[in-house]
N, C-alpha and C positions, 0 to 999 in steps of 0.2 A: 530272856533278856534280848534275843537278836530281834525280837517282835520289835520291841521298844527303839530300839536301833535304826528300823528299818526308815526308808523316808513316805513323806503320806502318812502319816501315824492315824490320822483323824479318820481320812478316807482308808484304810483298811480295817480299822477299827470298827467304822460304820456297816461295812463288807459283814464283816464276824456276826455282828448284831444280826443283820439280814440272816445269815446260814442259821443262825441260832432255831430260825421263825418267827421273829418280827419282820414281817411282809410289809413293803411300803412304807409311806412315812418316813425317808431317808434324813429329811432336816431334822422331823421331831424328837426320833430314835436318838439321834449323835448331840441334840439339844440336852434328852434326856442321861443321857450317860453324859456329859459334863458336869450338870449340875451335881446326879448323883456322886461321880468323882471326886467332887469339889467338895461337897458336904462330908464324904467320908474322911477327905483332907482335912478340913476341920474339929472335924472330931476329934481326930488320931492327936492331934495338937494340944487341945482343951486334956486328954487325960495324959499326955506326956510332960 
């Protein structure tokens, strides 16, 4: 929870991706994690 807290949520979010081993690509990576975010948000909705 303190992650979520923290300020720059996007930009250390993006960071994490990076350490993970997604090299480079810094727009598309945090591109791709929002939409995936987004769609899991959806979901979680549709069956609640």
């Amino acid at each position: 929870m303190q992650f979520l807290e923290q300020k720059d949520l996007l930009n250390r979010t993006n960071e994490m991706i990076g350490r993970s081993g997604v090299i480079g690509e810094e727009t598309n990576r945090l591109l791709m994690y929002l939409i995936f975010t987004s769609s899991v948000n959806l979901q979680l909705k549709v069956y609640h």
